[in-house]
PDB file of N, CA, C and O in Angstrom:
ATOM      1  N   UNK A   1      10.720  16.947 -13.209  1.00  0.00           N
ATOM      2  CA  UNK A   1      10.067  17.384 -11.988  1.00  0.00           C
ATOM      3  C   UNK A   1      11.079  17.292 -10.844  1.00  0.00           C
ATOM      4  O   UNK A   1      11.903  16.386 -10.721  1.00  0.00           O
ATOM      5  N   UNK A   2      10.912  18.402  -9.970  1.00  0.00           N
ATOM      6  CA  UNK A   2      11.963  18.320  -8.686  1.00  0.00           C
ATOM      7  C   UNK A   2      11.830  16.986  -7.996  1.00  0.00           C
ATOM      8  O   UNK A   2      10.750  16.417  -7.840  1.00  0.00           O
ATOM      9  N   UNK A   3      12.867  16.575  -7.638  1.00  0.00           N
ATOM     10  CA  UNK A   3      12.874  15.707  -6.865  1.00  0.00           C
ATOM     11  C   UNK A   3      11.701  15.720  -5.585  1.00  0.00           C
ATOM     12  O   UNK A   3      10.657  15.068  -5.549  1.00  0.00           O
ATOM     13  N   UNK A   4      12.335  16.866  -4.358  1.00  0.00           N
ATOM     14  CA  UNK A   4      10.890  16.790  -3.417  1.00  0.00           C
ATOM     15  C   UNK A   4       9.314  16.639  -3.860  1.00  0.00           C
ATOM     16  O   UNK A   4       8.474  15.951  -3.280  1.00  0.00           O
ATOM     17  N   UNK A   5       9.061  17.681  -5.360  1.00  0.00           N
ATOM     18  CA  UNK A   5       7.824  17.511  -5.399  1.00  0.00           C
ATOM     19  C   UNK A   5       7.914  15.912  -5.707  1.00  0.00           C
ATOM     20  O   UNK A   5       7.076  15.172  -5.191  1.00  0.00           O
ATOM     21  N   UNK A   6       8.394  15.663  -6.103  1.00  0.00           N
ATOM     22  CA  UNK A   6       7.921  13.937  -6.741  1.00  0.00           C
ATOM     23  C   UNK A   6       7.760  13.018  -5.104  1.00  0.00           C
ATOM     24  O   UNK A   6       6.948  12.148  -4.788  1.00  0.00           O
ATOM     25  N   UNK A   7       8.286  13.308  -4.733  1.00  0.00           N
ATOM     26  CA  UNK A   7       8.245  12.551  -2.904  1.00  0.00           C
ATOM     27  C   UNK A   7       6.829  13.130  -2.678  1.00  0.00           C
ATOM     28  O   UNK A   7       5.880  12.346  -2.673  1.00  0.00           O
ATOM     29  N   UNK A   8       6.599  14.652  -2.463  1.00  0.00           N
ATOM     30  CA  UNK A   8       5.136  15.019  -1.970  1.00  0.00           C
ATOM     31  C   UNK A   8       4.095  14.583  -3.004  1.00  0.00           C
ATOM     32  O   UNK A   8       2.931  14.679  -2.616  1.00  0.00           O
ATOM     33  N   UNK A   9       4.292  14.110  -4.284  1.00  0.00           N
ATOM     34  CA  UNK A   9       3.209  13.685  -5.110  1.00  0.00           C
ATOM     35  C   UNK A   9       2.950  11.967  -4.386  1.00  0.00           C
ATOM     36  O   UNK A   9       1.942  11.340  -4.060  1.00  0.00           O
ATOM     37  N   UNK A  10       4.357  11.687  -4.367  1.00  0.00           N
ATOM     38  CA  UNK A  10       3.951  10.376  -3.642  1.00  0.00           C
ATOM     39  C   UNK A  10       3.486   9.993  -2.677  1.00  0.00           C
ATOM     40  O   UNK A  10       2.780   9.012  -2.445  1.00  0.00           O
ATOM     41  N   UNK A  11       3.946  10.918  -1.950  1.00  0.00           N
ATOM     42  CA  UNK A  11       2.603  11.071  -0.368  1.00  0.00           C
ATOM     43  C   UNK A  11       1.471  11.120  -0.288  1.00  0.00           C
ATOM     44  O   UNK A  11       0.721  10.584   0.528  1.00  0.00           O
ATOM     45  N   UNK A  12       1.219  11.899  -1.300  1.00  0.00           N
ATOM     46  CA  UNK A  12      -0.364  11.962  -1.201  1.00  0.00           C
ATOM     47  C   UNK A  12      -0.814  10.970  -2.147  1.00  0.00           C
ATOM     48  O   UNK A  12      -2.000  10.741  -1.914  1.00  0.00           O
ATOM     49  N   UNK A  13      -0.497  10.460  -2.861  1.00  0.00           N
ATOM     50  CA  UNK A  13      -1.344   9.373  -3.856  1.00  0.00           C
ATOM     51  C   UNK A  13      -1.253   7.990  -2.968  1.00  0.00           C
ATOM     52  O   UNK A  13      -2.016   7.057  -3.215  1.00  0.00           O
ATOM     53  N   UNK A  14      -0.423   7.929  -2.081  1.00  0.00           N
ATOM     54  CA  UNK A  14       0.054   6.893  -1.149  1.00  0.00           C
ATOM     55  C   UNK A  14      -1.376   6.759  -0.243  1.00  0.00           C
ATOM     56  O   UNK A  14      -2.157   5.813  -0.146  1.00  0.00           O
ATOM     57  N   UNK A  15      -1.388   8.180   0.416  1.00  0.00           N
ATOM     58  CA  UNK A  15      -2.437   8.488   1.570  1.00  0.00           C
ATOM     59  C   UNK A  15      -3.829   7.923   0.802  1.00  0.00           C
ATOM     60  O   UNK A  15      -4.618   7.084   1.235  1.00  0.00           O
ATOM     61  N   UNK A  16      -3.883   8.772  -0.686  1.00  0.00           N
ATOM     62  CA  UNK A  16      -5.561   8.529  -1.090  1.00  0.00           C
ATOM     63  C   UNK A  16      -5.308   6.518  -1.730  1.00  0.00           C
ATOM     64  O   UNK A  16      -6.291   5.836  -2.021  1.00  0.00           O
ATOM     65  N   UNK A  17      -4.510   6.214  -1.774  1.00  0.00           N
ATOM     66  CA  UNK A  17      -4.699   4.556  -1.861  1.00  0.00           C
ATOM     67  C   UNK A  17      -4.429   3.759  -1.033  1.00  0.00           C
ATOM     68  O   UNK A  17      -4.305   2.614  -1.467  1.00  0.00           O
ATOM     69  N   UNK A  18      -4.253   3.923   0.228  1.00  0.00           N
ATOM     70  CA  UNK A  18      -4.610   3.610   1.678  1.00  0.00           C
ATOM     71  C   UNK A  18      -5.793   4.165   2.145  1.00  0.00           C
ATOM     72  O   UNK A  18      -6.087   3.388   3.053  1.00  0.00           O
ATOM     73  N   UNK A  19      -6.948   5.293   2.091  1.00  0.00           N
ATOM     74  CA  UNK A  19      -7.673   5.643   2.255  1.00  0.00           C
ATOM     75  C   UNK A  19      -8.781   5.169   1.076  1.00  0.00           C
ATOM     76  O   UNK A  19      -9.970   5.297   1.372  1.00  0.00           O
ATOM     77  N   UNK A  20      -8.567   4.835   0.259  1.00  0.00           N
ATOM     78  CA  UNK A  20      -9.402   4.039  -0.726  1.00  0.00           C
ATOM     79  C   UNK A  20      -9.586   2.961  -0.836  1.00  0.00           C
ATOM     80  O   UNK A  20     -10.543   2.583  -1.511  1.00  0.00           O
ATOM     81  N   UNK A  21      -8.578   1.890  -0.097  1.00  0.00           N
ATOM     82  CA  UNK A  21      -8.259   0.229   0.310  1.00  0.00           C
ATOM     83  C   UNK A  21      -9.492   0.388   1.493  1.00  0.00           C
ATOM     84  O   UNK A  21     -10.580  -0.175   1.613  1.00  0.00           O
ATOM     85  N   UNK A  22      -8.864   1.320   2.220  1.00  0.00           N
ATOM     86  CA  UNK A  22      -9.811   1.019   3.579  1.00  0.00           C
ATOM     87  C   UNK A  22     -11.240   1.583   3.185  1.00  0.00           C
ATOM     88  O   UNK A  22     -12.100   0.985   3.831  1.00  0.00           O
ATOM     89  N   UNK A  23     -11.650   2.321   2.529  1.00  0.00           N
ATOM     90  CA  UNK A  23     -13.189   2.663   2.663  1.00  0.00           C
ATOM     91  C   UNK A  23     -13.774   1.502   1.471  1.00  0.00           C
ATOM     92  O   UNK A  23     -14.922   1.062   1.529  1.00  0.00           O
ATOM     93  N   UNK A  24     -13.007   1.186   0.636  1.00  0.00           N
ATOM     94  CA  UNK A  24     -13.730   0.053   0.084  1.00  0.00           C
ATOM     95  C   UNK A  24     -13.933  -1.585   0.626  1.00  0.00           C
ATOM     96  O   UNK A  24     -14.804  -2.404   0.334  1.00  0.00           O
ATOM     97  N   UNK A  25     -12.920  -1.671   1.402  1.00  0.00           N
ATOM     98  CA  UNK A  25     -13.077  -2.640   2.393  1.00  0.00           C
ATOM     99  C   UNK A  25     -13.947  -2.403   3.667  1.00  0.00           C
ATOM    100  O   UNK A  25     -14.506  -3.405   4.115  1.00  0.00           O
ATOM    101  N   UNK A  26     -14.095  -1.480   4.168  1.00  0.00           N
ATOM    102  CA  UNK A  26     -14.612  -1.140   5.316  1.00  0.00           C
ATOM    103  C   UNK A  26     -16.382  -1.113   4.642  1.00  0.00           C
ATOM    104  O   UNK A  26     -17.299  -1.383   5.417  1.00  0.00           O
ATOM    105  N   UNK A  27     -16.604  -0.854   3.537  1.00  0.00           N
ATOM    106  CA  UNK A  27     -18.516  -0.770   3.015  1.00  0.00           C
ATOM    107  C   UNK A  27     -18.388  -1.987   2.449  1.00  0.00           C
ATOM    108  O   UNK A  27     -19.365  -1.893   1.707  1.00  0.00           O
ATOM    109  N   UNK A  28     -17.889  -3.203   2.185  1.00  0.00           N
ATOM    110  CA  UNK A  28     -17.723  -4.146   1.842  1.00  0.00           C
ATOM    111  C   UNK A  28     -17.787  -4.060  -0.202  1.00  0.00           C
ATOM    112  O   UNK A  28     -18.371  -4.832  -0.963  1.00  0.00           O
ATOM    113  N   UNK A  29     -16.895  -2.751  -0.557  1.00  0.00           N
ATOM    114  CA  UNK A  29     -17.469  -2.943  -1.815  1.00  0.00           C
ATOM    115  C   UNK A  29     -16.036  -3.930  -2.057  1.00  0.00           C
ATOM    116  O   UNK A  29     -16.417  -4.577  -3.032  1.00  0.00           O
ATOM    117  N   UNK A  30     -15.396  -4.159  -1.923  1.00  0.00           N
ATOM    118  CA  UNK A  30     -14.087  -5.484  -2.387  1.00  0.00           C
ATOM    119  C   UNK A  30     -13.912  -6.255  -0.682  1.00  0.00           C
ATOM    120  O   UNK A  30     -14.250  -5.892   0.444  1.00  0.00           O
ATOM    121  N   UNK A  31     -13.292  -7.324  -1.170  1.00  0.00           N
ATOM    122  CA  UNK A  31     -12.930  -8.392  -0.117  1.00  0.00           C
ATOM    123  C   UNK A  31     -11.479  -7.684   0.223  1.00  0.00           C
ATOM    124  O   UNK A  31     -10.989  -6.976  -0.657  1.00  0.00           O
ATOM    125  N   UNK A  32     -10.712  -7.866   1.584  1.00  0.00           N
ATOM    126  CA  UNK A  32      -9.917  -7.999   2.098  1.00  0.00           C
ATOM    127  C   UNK A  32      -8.876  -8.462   1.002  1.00  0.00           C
ATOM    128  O   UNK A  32      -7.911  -7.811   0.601  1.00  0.00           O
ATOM    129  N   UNK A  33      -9.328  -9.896   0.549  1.00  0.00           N
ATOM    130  CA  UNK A  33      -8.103 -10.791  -0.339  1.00  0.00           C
ATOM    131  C   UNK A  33      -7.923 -10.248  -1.667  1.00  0.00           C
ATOM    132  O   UNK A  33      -7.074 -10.701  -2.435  1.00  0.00           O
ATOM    133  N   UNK A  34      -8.776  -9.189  -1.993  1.00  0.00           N
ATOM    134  CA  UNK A  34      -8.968  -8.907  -3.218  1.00  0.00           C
ATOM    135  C   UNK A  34      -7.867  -8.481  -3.937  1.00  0.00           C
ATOM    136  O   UNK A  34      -7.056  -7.832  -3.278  1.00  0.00           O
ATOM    137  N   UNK A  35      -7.585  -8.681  -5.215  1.00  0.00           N
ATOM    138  CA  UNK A  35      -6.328  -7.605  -6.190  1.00  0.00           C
ATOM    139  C   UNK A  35      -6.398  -5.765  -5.823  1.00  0.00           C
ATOM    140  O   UNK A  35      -5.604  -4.938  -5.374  1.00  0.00           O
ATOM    141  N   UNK A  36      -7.223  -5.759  -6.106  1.00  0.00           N
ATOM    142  CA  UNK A  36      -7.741  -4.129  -5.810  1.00  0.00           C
ATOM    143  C   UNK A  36      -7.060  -3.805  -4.798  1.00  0.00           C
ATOM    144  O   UNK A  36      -6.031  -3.131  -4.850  1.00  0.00           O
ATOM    145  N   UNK A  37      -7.737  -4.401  -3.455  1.00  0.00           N
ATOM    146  CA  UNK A  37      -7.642  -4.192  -2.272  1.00  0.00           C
ATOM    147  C   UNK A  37      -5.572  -4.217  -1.947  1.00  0.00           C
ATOM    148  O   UNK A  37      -4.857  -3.442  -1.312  1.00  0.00           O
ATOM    149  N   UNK A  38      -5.359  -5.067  -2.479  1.00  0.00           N
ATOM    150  CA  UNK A  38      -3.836  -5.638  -2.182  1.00  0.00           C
ATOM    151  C   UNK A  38      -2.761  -4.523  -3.191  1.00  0.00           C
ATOM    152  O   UNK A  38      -1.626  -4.102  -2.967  1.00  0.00           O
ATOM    153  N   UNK A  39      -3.639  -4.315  -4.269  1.00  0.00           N
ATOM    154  CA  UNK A  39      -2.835  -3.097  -5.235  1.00  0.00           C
ATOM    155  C   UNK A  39      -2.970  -1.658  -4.248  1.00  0.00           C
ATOM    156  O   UNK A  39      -2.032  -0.861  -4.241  1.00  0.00           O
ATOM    157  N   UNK A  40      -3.732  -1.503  -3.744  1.00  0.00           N
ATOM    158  CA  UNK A  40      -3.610   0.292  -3.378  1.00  0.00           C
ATOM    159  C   UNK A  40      -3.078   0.510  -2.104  1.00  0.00           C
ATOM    160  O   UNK A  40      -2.703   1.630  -1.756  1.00  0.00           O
ATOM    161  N   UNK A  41      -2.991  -0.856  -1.101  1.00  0.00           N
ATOM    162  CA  UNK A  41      -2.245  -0.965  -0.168  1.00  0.00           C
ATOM    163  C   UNK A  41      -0.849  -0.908  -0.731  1.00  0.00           C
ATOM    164  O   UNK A  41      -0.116   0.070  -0.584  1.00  0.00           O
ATOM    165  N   UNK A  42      -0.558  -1.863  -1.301  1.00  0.00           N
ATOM    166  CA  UNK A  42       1.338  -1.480  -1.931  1.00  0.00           C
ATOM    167  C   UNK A  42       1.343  -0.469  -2.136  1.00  0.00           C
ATOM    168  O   UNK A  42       2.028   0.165  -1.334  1.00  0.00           O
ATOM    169  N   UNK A  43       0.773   0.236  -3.062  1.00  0.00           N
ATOM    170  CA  UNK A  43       1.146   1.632  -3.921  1.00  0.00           C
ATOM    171  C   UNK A  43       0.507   2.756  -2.639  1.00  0.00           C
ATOM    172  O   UNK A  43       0.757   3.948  -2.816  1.00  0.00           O
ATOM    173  N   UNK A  44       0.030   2.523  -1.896  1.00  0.00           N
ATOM    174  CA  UNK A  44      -0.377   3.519  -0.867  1.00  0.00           C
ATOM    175  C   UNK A  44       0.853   3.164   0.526  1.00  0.00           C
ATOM    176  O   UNK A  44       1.236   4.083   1.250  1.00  0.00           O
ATOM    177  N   UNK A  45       1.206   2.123   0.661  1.00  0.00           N
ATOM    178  CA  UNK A  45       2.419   1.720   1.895  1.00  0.00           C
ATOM    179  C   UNK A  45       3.476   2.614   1.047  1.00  0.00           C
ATOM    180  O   UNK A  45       3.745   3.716   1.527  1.00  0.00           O
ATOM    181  N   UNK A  46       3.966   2.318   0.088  1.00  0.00           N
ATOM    182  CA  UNK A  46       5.260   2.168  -0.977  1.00  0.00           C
ATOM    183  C   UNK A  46       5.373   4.292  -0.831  1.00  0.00           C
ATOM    184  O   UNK A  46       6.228   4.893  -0.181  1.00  0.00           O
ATOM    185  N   UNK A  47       4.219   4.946  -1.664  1.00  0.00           N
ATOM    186  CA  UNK A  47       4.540   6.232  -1.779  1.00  0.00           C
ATOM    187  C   UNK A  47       4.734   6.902   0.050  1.00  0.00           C
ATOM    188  O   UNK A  47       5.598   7.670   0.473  1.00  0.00           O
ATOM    189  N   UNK A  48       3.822   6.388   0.641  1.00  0.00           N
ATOM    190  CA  UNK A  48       4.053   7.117   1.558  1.00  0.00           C
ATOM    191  C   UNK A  48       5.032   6.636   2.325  1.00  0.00           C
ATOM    192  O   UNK A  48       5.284   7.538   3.124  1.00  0.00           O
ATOM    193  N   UNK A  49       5.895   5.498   2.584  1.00  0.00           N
ATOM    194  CA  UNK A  49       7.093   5.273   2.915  1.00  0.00           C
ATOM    195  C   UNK A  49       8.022   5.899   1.895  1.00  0.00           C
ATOM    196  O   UNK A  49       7.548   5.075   1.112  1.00  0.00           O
ATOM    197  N   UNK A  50       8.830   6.521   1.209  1.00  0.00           N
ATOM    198  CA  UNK A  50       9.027   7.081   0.250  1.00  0.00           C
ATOM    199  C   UNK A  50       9.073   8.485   0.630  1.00  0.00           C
ATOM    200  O   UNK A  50      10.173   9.036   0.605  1.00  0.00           O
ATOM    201  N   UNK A  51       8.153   9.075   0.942  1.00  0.00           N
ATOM    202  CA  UNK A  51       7.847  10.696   1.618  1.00  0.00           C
ATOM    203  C   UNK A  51       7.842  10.811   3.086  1.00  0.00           C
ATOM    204  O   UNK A  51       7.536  11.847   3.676  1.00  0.00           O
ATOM    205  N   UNK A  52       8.123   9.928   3.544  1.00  0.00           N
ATOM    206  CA  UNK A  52       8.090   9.810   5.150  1.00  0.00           C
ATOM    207  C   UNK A  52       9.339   9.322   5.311  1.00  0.00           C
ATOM    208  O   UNK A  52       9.750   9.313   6.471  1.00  0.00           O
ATOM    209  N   UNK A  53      10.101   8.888   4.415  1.00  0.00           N
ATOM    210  CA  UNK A  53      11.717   8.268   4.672  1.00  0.00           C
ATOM    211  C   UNK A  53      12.470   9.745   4.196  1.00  0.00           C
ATOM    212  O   UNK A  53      13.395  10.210   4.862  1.00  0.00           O
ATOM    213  N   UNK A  54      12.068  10.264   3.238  1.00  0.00           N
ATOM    214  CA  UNK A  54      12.707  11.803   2.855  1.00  0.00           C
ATOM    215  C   UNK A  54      12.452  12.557   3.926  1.00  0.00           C
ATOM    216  O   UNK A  54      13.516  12.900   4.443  1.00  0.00           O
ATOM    217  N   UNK A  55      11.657  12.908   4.407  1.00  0.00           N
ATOM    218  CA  UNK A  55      11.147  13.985   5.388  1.00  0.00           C
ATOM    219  C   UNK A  55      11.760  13.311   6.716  1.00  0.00           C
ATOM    220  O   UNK A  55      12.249  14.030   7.587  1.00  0.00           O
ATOM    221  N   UNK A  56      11.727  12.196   6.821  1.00  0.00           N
ATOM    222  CA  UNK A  56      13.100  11.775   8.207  1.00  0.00           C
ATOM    223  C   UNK A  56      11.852  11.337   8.987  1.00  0.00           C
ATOM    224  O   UNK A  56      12.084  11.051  10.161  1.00  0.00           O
ATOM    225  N   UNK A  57      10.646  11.229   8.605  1.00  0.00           N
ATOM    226  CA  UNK A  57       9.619  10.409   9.868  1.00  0.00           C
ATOM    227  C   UNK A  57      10.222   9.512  10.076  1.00  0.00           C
ATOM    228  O   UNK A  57      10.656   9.229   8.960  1.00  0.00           O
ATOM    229  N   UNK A  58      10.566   8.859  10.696  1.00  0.00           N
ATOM    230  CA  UNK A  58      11.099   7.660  10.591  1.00  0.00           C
ATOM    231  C   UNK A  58      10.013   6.273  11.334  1.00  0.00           C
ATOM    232  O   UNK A  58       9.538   5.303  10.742  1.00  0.00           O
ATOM    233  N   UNK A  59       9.907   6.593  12.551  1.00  0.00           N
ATOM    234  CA  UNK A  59       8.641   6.012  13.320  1.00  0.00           C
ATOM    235  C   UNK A  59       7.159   5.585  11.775  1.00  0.00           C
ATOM    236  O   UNK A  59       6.708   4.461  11.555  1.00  0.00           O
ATOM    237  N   UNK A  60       6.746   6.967  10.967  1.00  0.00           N
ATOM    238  CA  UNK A  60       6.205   6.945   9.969  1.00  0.00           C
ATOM    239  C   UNK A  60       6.593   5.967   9.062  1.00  0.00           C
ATOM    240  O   UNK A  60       5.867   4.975   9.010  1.00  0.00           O
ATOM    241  N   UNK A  61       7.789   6.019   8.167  1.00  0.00           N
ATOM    242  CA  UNK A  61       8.375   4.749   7.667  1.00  0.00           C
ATOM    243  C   UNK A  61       8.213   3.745   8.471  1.00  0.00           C
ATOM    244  O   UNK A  61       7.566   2.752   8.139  1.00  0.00           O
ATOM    245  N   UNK A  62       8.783   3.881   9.629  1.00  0.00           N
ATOM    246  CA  UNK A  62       8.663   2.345   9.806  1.00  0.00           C
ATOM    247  C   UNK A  62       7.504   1.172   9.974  1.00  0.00           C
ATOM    248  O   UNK A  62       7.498  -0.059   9.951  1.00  0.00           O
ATOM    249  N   UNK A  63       6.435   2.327  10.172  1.00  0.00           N
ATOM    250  CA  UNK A  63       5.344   1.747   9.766  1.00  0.00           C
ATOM    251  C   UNK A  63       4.656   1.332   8.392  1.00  0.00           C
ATOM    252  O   UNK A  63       3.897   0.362   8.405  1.00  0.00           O
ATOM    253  N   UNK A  64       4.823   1.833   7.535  1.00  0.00           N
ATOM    254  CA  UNK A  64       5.122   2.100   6.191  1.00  0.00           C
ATOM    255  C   UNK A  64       5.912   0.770   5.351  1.00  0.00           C
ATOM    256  O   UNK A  64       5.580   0.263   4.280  1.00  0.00           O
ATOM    257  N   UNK A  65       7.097   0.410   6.274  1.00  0.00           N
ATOM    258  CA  UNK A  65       7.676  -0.641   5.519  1.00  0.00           C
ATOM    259  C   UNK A  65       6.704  -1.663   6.009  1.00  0.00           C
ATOM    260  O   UNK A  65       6.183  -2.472   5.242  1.00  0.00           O
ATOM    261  N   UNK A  66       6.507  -1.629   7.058  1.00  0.00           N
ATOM    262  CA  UNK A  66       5.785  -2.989   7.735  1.00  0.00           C
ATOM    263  C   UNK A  66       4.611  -3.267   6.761  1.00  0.00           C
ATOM    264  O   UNK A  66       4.441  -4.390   6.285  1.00  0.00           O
ATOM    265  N   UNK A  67       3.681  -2.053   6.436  1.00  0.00           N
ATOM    266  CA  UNK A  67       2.618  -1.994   5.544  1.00  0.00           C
ATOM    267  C   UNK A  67       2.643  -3.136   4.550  1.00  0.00           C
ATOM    268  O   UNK A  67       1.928  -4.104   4.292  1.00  0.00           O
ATOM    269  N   UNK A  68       4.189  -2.415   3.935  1.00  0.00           N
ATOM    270  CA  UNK A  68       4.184  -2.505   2.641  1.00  0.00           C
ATOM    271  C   UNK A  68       4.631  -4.568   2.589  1.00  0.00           C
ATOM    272  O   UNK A  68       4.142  -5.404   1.829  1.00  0.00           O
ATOM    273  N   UNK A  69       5.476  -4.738   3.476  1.00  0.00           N
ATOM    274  CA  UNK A  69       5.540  -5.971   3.573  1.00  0.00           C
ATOM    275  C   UNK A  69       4.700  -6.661   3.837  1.00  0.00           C
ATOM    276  O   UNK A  69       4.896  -7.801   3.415  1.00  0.00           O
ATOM    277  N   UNK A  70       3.679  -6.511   4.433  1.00  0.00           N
ATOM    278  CA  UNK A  70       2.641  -7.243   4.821  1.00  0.00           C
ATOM    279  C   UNK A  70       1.403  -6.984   3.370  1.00  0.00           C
ATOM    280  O   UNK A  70       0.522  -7.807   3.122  1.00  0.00           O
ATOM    281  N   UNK A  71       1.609  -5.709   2.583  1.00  0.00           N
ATOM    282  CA  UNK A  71       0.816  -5.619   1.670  1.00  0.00           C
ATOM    283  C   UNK A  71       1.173  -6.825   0.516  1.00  0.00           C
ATOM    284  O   UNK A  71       0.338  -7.538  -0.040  1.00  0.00           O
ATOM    285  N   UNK A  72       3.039  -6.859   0.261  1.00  0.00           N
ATOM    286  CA  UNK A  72       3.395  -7.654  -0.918  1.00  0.00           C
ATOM    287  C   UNK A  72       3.393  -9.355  -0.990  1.00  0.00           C
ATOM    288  O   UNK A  72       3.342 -10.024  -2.022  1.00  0.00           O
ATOM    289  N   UNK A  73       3.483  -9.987   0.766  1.00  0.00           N
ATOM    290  CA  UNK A  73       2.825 -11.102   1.162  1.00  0.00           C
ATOM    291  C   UNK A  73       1.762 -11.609   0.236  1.00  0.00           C
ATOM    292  O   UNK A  73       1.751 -12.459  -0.655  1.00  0.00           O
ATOM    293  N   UNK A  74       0.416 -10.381   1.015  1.00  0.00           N
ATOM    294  CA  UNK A  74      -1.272 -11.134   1.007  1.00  0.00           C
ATOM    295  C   UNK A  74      -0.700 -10.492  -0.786  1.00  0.00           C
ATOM    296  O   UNK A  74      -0.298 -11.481  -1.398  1.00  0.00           O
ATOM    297  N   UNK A  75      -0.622  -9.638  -1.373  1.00  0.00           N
ATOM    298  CA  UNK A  75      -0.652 -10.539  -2.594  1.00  0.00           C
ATOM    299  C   UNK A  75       0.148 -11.333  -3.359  1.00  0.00           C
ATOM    300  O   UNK A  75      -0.324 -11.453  -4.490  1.00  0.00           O
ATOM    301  N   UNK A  76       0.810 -11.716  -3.254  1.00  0.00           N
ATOM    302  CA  UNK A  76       1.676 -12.623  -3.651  1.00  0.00           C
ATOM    303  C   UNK A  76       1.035 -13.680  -3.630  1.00  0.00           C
ATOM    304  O   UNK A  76       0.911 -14.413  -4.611  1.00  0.00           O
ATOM    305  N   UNK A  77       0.431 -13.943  -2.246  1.00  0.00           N
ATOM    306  CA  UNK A  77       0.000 -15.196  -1.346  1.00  0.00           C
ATOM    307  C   UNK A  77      -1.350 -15.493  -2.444  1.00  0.00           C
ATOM    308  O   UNK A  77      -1.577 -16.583  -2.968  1.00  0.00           O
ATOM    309  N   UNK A  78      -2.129 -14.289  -2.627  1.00  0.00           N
ATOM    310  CA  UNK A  78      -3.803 -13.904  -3.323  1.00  0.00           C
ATOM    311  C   UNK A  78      -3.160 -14.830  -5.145  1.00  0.00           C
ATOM    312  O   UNK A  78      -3.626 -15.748  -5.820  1.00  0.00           O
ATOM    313  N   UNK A  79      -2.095 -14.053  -5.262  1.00  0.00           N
ATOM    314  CA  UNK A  79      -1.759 -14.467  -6.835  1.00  0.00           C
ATOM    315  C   UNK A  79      -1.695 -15.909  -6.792  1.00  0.00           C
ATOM    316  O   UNK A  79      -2.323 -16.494  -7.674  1.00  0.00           O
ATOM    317  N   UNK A  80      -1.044 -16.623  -5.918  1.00  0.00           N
ATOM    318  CA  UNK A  80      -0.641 -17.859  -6.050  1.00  0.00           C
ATOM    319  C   UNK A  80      -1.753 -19.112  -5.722  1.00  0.00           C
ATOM    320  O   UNK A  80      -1.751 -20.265  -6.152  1.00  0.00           O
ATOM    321  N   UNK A  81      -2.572 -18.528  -4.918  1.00  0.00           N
ATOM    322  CA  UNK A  81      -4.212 -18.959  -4.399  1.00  0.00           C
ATOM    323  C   UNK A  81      -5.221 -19.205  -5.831  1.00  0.00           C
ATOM    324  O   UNK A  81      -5.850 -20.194  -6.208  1.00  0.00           O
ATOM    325  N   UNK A  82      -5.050 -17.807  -6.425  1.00  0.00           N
ATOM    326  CA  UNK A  82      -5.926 -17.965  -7.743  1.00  0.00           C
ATOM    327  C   UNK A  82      -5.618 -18.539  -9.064  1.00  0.00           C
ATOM    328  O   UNK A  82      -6.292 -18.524 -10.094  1.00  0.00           O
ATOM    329  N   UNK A  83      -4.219 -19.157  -8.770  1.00  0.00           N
ATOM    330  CA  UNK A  83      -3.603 -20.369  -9.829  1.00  0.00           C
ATOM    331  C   UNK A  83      -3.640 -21.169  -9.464  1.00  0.00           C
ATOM    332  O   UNK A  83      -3.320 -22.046 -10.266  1.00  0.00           O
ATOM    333  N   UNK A  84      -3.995 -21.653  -8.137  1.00  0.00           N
ATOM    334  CA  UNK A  84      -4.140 -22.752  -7.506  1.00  0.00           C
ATOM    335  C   UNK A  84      -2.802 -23.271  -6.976  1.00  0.00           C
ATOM    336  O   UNK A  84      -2.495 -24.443  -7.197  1.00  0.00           O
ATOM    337  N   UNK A  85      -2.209 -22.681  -6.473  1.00  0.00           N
ATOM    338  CA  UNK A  85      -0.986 -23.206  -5.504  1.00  0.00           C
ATOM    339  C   UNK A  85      -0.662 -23.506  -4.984  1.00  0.00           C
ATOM    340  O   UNK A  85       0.234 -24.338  -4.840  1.00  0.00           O
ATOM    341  N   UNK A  86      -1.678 -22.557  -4.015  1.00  0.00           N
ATOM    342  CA  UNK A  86      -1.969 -22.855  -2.698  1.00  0.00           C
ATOM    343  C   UNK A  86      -3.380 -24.004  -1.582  1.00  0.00           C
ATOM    344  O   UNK A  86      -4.369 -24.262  -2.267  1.00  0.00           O
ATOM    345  N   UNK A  87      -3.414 -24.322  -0.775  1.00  0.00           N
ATOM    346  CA  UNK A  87      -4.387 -24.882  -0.203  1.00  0.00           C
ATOM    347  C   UNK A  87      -5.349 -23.738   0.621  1.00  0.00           C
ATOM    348  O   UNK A  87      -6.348 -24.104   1.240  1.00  0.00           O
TER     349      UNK A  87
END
């Protein structure tokens, strides 16, 4: 597969798992802390930083990385909570 399309596939699967984090959080069908919730934020920060760093958004990325860092934190933080690691 071409390279660009693979960036625009990632954009949009990015967009619909940031748009699927938030409407399932927003009707309360998952928690905030949840795996779910923390998986489609990465993979929704990650593609669309990815297609927004190709296309030269940059302002876009840079929001995007922030996402994504703040997505790989809360789970990291979530993983280590549910082994008991954490307090």
């Amino acid at each position: 597969m071409e390279a660009r399309l693979l960036l625009d596939v990632a954009g949009w699967v990015g967009m619909a798992g940031l748009l699927s984090a938030y409407w399932l959080v927003s009707t309360n069908r998952v928690r905030g802390t949840s795996r779910l919730y923390q998986t489609l934020n990465v993979i929704g920060a990650g593609g669309l930083l990815a297609n927004t760093f190709h296309y030269r958004a940059y302002p876009a990325a840079a929001l995007n990385s922030v996402w994504l860092a703040i997505a790989v934190i809360a789970y990291i933080r979530a993983a280590v909570r549910r082994r008991g690691g954490l307090t």
